[in-house]
SEVEXRO-570010 format. One record per residue (C-alpha): residue number from 1; x negated, y negated, z negated. Coordinates in steps of 0.02 Angstrom, whole numbers. Last residue first. Example, Ala and Ser with C-alpha at 12.3 -4.5 7.8 and 13.67 -1.06 7.14 Angstrom:
residues 2
<node i="2" px="-684" py="53" pz="-357"/>
<node i="1" px="-615" py="225" pz="-390"/>
This chain:
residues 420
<node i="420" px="449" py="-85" pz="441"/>
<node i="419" px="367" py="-68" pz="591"/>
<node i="418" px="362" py="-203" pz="701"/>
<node i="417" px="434" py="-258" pz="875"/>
<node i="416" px="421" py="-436" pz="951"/>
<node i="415" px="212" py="-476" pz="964"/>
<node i="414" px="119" py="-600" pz="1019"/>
<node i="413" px="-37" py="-698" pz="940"/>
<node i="412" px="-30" py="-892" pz="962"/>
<node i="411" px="-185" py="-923" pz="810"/>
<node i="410" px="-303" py="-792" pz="858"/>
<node i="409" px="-345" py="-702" pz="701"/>
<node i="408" px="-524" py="-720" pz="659"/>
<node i="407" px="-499" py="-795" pz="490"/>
<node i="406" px="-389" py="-662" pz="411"/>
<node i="405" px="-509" py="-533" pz="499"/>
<node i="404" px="-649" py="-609" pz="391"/>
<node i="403" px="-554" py="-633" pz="264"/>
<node i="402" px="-500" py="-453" pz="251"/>
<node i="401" px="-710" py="-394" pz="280"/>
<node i="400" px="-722" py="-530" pz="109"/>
<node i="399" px="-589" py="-447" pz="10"/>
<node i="398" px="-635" py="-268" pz="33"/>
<node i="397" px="-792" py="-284" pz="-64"/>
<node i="396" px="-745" py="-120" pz="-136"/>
<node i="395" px="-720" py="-167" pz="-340"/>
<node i="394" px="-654" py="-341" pz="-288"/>
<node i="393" px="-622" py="-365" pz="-474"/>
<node i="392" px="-430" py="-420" pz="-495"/>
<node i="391" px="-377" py="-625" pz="-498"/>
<node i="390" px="-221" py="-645" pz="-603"/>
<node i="389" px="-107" py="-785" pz="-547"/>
<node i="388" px="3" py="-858" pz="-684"/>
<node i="387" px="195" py="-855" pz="-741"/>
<node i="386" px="178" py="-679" pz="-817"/>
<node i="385" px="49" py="-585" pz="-708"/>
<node i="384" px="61" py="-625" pz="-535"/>
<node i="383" px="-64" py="-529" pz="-426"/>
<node i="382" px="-239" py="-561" pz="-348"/>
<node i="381" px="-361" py="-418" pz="-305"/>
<node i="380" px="-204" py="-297" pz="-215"/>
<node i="379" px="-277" py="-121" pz="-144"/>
<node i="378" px="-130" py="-4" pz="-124"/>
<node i="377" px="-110" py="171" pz="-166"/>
<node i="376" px="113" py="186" pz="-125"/>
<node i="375" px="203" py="339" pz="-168"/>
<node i="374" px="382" py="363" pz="-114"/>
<node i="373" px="480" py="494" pz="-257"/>
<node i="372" px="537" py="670" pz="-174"/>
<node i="371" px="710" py="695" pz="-230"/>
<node i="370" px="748" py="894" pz="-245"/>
<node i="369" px="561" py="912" pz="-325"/>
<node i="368" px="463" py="1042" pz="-323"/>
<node i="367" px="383" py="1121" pz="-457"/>
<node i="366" px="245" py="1240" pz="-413"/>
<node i="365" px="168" py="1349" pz="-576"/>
<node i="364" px="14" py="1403" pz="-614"/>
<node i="363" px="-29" py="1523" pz="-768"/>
<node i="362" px="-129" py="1500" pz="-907"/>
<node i="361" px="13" py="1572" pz="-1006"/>
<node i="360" px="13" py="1407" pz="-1140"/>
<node i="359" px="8" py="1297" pz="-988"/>
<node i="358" px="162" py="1377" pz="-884"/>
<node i="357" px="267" py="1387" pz="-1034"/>
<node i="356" px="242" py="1227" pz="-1063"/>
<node i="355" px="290" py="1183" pz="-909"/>
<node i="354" px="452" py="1307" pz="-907"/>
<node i="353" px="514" py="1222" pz="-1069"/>
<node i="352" px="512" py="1054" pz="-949"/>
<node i="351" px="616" py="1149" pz="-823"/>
<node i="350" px="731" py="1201" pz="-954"/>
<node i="349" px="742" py="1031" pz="-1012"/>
<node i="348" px="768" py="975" pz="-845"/>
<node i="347" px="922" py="1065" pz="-791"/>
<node i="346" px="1029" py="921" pz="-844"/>
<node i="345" px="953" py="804" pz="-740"/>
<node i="344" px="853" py="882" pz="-603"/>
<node i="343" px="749" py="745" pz="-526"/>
<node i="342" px="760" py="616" pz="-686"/>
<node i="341" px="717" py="750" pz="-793"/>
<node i="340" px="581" py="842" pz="-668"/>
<node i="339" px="496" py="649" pz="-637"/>
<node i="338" px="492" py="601" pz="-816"/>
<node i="337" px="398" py="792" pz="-876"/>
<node i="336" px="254" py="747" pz="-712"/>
<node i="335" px="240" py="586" pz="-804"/>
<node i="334" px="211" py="649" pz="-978"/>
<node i="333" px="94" py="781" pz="-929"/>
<node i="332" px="-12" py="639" pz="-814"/>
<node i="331" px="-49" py="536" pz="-1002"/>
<node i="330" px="-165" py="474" pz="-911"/>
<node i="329" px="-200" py="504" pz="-729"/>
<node i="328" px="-357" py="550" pz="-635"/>
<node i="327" px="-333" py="462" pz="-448"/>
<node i="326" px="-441" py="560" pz="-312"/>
<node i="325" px="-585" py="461" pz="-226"/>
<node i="324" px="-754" py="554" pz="-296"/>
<node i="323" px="-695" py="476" pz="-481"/>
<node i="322" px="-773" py="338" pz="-574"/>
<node i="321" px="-705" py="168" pz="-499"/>
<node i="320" px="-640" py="123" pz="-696"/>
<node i="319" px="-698" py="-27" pz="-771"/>
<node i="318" px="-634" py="-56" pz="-938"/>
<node i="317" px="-658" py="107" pz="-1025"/>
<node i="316" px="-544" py="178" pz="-1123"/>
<node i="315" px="-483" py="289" pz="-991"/>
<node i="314" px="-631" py="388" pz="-963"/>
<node i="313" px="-620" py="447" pz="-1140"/>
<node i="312" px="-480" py="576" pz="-1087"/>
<node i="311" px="-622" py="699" pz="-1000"/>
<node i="310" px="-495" py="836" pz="-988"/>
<node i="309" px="-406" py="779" pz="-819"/>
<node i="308" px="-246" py="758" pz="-754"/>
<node i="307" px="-196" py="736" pz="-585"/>
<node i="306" px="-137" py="615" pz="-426"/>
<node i="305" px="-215" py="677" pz="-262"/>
<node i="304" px="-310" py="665" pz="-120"/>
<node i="303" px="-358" py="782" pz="41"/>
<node i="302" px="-389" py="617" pz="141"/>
<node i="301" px="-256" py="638" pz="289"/>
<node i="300" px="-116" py="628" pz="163"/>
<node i="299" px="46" py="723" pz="121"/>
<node i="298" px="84" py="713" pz="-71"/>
<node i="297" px="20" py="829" pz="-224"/>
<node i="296" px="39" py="795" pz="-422"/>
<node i="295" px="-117" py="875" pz="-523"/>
<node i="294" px="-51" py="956" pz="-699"/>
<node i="293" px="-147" py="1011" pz="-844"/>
<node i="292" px="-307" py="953" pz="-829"/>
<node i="291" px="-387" py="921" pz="-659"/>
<node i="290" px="-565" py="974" pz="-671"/>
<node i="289" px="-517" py="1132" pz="-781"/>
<node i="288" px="-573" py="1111" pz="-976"/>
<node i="287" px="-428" py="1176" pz="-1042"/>
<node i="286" px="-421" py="1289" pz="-938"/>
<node i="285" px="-335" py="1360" pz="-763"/>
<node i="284" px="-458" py="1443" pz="-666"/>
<node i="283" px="-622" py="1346" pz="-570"/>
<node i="282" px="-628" py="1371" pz="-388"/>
<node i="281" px="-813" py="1375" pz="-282"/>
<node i="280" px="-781" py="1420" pz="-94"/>
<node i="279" px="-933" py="1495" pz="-16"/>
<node i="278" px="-997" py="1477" pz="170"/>
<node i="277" px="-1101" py="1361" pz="153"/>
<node i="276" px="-1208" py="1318" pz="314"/>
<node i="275" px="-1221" py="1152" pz="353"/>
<node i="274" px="-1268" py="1110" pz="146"/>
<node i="273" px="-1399" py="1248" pz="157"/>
<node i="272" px="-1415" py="1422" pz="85"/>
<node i="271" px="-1583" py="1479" pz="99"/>
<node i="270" px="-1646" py="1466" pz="-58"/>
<node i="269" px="-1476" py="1486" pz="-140"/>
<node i="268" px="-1501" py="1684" pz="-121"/>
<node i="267" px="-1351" py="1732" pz="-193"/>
<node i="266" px="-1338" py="1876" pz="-353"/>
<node i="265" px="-1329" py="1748" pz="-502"/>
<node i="264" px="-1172" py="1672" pz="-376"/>
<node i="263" px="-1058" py="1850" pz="-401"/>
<node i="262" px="-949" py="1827" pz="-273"/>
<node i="261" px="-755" py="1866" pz="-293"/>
<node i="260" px="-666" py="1881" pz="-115"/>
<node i="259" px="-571" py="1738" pz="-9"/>
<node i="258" px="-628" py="1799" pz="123"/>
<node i="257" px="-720" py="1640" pz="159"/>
<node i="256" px="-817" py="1698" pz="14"/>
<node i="255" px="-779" py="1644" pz="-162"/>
<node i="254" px="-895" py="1584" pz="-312"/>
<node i="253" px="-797" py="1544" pz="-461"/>
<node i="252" px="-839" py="1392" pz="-588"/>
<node i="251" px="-801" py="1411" pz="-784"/>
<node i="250" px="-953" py="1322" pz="-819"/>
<node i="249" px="-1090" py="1408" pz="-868"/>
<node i="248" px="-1041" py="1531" pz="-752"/>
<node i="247" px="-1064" py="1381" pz="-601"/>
<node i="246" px="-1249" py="1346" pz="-656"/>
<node i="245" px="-1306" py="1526" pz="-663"/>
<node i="244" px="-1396" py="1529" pz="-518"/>
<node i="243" px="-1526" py="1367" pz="-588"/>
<node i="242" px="-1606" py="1274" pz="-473"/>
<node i="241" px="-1549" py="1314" pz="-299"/>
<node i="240" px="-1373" py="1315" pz="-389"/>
<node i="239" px="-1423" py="1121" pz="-452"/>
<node i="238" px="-1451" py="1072" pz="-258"/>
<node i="237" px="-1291" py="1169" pz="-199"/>
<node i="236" px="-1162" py="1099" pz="-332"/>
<node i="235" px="-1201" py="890" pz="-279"/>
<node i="234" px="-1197" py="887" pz="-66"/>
<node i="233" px="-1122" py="1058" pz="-51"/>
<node i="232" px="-1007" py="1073" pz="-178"/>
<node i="231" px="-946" py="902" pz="-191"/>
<node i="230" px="-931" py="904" pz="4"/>
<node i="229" px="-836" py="1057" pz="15"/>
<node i="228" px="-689" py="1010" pz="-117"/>
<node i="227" px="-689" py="1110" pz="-268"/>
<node i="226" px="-510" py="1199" pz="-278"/>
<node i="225" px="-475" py="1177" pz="-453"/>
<node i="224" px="-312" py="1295" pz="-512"/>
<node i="223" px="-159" py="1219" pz="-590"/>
<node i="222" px="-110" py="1242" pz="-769"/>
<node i="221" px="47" py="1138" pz="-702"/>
<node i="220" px="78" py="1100" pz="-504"/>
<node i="219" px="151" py="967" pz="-431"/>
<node i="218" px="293" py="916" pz="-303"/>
<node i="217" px="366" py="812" pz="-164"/>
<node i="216" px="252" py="667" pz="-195"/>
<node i="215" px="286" py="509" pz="-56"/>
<node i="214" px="175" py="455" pz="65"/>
<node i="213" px="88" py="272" pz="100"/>
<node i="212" px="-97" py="244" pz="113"/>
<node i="211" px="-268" py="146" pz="27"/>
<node i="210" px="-392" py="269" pz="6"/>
<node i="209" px="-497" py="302" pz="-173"/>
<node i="208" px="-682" py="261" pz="-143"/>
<node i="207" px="-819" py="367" pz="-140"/>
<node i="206" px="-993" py="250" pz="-129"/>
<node i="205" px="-878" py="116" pz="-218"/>
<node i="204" px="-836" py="236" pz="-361"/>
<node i="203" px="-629" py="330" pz="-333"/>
<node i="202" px="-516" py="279" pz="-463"/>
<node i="201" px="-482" py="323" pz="-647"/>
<node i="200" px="-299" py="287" pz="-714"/>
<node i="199" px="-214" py="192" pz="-846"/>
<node i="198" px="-29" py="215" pz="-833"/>
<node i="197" px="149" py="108" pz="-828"/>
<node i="196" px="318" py="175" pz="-843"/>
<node i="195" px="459" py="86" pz="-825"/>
<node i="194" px="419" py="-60" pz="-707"/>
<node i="193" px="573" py="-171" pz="-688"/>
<node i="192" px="615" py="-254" pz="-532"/>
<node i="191" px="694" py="-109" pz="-425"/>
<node i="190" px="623" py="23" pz="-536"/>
<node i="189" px="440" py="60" pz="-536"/>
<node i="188" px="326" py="197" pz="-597"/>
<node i="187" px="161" py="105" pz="-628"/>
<node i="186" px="-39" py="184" pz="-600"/>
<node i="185" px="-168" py="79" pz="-656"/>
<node i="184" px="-356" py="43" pz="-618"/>
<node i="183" px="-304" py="-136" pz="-585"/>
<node i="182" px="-429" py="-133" pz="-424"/>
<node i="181" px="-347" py="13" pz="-360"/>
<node i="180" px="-173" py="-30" pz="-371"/>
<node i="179" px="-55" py="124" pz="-383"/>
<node i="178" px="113" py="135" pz="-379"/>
<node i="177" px="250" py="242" pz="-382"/>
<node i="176" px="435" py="223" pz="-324"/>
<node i="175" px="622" py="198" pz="-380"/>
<node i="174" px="742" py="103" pz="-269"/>
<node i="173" px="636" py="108" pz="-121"/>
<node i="172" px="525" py="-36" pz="-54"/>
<node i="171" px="496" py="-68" pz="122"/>
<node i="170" px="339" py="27" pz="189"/>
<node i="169" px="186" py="-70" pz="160"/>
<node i="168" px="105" py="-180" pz="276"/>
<node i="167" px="179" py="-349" pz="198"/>
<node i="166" px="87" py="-312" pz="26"/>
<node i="165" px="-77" py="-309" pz="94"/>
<node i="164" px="-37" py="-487" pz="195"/>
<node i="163" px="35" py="-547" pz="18"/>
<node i="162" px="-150" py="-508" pz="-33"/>
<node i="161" px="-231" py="-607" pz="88"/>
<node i="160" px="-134" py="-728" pz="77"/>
<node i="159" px="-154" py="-765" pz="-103"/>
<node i="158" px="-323" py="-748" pz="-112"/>
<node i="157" px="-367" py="-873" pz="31"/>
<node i="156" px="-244" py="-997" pz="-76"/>
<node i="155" px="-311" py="-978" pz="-254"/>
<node i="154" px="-413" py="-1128" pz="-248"/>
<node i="153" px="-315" py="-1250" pz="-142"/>
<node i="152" px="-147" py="-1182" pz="-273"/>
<node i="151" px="-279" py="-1233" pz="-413"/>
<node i="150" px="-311" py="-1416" pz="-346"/>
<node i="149" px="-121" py="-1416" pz="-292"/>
<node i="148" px="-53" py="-1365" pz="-473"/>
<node i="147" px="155" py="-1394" pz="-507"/>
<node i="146" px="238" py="-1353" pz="-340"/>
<node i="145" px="90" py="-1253" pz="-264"/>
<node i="144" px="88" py="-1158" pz="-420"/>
<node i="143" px="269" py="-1125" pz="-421"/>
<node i="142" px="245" py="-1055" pz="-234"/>
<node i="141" px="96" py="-949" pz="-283"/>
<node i="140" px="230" py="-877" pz="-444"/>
<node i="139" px="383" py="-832" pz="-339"/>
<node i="138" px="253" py="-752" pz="-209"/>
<node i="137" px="179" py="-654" pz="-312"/>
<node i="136" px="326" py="-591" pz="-414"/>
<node i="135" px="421" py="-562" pz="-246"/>
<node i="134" px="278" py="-464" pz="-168"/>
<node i="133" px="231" py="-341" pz="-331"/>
<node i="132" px="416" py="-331" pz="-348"/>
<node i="131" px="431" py="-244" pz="-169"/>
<node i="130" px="576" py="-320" pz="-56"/>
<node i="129" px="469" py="-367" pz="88"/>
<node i="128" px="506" py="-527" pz="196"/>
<node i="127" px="640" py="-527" pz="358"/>
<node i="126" px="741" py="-581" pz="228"/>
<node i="125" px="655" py="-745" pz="255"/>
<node i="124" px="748" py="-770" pz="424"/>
<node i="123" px="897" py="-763" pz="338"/>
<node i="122" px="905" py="-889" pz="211"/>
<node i="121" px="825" py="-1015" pz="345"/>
<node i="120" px="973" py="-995" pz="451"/>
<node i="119" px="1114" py="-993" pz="328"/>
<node i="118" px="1293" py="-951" pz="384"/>
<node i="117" px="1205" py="-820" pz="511"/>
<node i="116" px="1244" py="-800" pz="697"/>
<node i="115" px="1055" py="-889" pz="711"/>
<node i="114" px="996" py="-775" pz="589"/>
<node i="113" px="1050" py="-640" pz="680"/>
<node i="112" px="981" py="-689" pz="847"/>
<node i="111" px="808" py="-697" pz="760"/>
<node i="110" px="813" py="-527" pz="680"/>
<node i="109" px="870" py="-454" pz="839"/>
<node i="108" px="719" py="-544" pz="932"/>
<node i="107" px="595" py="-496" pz="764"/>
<node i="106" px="647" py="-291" pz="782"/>
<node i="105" px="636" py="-212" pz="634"/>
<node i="104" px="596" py="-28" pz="617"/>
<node i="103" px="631" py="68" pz="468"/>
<node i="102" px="509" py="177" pz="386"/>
<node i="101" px="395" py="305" pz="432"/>
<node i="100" px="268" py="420" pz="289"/>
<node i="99" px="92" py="412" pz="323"/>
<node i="98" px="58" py="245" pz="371"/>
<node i="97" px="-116" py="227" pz="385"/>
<node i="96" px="-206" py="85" pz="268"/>
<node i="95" px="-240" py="-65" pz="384"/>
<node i="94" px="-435" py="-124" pz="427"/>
<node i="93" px="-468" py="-17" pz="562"/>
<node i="92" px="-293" py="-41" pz="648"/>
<node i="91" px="-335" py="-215" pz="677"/>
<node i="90" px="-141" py="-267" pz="669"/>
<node i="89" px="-166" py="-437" pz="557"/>
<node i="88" px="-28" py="-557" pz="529"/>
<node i="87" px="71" py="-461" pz="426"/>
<node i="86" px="245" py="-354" pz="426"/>
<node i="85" px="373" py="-448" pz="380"/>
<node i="84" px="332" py="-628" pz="357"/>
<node i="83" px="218" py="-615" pz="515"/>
<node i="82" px="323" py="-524" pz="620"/>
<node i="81" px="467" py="-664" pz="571"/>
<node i="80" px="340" py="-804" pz="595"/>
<node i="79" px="272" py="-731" pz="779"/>
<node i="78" px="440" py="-725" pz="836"/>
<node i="77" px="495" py="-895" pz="755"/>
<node i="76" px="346" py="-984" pz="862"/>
<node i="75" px="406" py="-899" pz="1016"/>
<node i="74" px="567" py="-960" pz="999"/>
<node i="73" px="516" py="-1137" pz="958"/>
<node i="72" px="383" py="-1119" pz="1137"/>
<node i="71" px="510" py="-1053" pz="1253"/>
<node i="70" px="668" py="-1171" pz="1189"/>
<node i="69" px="554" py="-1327" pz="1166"/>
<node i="68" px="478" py="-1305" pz="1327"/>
<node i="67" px="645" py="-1267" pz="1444"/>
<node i="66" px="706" py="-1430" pz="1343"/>
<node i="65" px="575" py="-1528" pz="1422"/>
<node i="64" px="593" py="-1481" pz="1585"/>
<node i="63" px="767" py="-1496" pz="1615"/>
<node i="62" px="753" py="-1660" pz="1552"/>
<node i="61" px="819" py="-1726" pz="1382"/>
<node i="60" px="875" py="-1913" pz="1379"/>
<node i="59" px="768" py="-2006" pz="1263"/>
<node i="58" px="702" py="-2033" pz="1112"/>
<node i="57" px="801" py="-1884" pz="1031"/>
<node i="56" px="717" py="-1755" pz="1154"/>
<node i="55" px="537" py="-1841" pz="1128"/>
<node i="54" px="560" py="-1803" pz="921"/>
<node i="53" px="576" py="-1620" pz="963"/>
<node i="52" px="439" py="-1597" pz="1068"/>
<node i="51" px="314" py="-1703" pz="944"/>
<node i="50" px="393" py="-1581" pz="823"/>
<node i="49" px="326" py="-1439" pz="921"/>
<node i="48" px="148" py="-1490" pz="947"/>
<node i="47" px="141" py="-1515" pz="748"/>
<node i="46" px="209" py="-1360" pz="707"/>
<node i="45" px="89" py="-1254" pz="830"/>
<node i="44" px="157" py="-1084" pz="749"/>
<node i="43" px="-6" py="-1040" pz="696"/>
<node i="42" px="-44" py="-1193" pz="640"/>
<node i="41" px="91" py="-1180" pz="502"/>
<node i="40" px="-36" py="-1047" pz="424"/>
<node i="39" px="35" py="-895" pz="320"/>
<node i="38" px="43" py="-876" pz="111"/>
<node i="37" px="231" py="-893" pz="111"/>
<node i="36" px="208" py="-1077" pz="32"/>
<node i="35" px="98" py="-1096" pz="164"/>
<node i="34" px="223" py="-1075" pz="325"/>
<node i="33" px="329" py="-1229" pz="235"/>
<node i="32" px="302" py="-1319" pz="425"/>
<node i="31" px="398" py="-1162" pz="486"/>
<node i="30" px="542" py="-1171" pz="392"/>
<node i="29" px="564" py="-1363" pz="456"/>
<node i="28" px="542" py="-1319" pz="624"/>
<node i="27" px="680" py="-1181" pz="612"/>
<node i="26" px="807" py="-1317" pz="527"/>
<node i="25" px="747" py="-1431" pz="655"/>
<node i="24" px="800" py="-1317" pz="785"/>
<node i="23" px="970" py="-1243" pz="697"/>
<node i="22" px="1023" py="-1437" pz="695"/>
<node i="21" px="1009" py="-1428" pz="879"/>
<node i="20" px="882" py="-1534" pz="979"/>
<node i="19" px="936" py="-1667" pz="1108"/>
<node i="18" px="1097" py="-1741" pz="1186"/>
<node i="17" px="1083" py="-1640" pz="1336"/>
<node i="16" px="1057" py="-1491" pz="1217"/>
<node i="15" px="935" py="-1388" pz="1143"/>
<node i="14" px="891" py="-1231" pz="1007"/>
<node i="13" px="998" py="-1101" pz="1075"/>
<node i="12" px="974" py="-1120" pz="1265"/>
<node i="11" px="1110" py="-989" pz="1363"/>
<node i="10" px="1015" py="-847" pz="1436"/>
<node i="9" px="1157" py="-738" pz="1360"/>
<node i="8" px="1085" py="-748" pz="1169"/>
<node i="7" px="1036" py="-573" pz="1156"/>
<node i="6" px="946" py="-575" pz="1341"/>
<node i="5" px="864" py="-734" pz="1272"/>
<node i="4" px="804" py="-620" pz="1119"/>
<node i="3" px="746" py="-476" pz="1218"/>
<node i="2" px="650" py="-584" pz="1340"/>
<node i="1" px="558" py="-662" pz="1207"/>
């Protein structure tokens, strides 16, 4: 608050000696329509404030008085503009990490702004995200609320909650990937207009995919499997002790931490244990290799990734939390040959022959790209589809530990500076 009243000159924005400014009720106004942006008007102690208000027109404004109205207003329209940009919640347990940095807003500029603005309320709201998963969601809760108010009381919890999700992400580029979990699918997205769109498999609830924010800089065609250690120790180990030739039959390596050839028929499994495995197990270029034909890579704590894969029944089926938290993709080969030719433009035919080349060798090949495209895995259970709400399976029981935190935050929280 500080900030914003050094901005302003320590001169009162919202008062007079006559009474309130137009800008004041116009502020009061926007944040008594705090639902139809999926937030609380209590939060911003509406009611308190217009009792404030309405005393300064009754009579002659005291010192006092208009000292209140100008602390408590802009502290109200502090926590409103870091709410409408970048959530209400900040438990950092419950918020995907932010990989990759974006642009930082600061609420007491944002605020000063709008008041040097033609259109107060016009501006404040740009403080909202510029995703089309947010705009379609929030154009279609507010026409519900408008046209349904028994369904609008019904859909409300979900509807914050997920335009809270939607608020932490970074702002929205002009092209980007998306995934959301509980819609199993995978969209390439264009300012408003999605032009791609793919099934994919996710992570099962015991090994779920992770929400986060990066951006894929390359991927890799006939690409080598690199078994994670806690597949192969927790579900490779127990069938090795039972049968050695489990990973031949298979088209599975066994490496030392050398990085040499093992022969696994020759191992003593008896006595290797899950703490102690000091084996890599790799599986060539196939066919039948875990991640098909092309895996997609991107910085992330969690050691996931977008790829292929050969079992291409899995995406006929209607539920699709089947994977050990990596994202299988179909139709991943025509993807990875839609980012090289918009990436490299005339060059990517060549690049594209270079692909196939790459499969029908066997051999792996890196293919960066020049623009690397922003990659978001969210977690959204309620999203506009058409002119209605759709309501997504809950596939982690996410929803009801959001609620819970949705609930429990304290109603006069502080705040001035967010990421955005």
């Amino acid at each position: 608050m500080q900030l914003f009243y050094t901005l302003v000159d320590f001169v009162p924005v919202w008062t007079t000696d006559a009474g309130p400014t137009e800008n004041a009720q116009t502020a009061l106004n926007l944040l008594s329509k705090a639902q139809q942006y999926g937030l609380k008007a209590a939060d911003y102690e509406t009611a308190s404030l217009q009792l404030l208000l309405d005393s300064l027109q009754t009579a002659p404004a005291q010192l006092q008085q208009r000292l209140k109205v100008e602390t408590r207003l802009t502290a109200a329209l502090l926590r409103f503009s870091q709410h409408l940009s970048h959530g209400r919640i900040q438990d950092s347990t419950i918020r995907p990490s932010r990989v990759t940095e974006s642009d930082i807003i600061n609420v007491a500029v944002h605020l000063n702004q709008a008041l040097q603005s033609n259109n107060f309320e016009q501006h404040m709201l740009l403080a909202q995200p510029n995703s089309r998963s947010y705009v379609r969601l929030l154009w279609t809760w507010q026409r519900l609320l408008e046209s349904d108010t028994v369904a609008a009381r019904k859909m409300s919890l979900s509807v914050a909650l997920n335009l809270e999700r939607l608020r932490w992400e970074p702002r929205a580029d002009s092209i980007y990937l998306v995934v959301n979990i509980p819609a199993y699918s995978l969209q390439v997205v264009r300012g408003p207009q999605v032009v791609r769109s793919h099934r994919v498999v996710v992570g099962k609830a015991a090994t779920p995919t992770p929400e986060l924010y990066s951006a894929v800089n390359f991927f890799q065609t006939a690409p080598e499997w690199r078994m994670p250690h806690s597949i192969a120790t927790k579900e490779v180990l127990p069938r090795l002790k039972r049968d050695p030739r489990y990973l031949s039959s298979r088209n599975l390596r066994l490496y030392d931490r050398a990085g040499e050839r093992v022969n696994a028929s020759r191992v003593n499994w008896k006595v290797v244990t899950s703490s102690e495995f000091p084996y890599q197990i790799r599986q060539a270029p196939s066919s039948r290799n875990a991640l098909g034909n092309v895996v997609f890579r991107f910085p992330n704590p969690y050691e996931v990734f977008l790829h292929d894969t050969p079992d291409r029944e899995l995406f006929d089926a209607n539920t699709r939390a089947l994977s050990h938290g990596c994202i299988r993709v179909q139709h991943a080969w025509a993807l990875a040959r839609f980012l090289v030719e918009r990436d490299a433009g005339k060059a990517g035919s060549s690049r594209v022959e270079k692909m196939s080349d790459s499969l029908n060798e066997g051999e792996t090949r890196y293919f960066g790209l020049y623009a690397s495209v922003p990659l978001t895995i969210r977690y959204q259970t309620c999203e506009a589809e058409g002119n209605k709400l759709r309501q997504l399976p809950d596939i982690y029981g996410l929803d009801k530990v959001l609620a819970e935190a949705w609930n429990n935050v304290p109603g006069h929280q502080s705040g001035v500076v967010v990421s955005r």
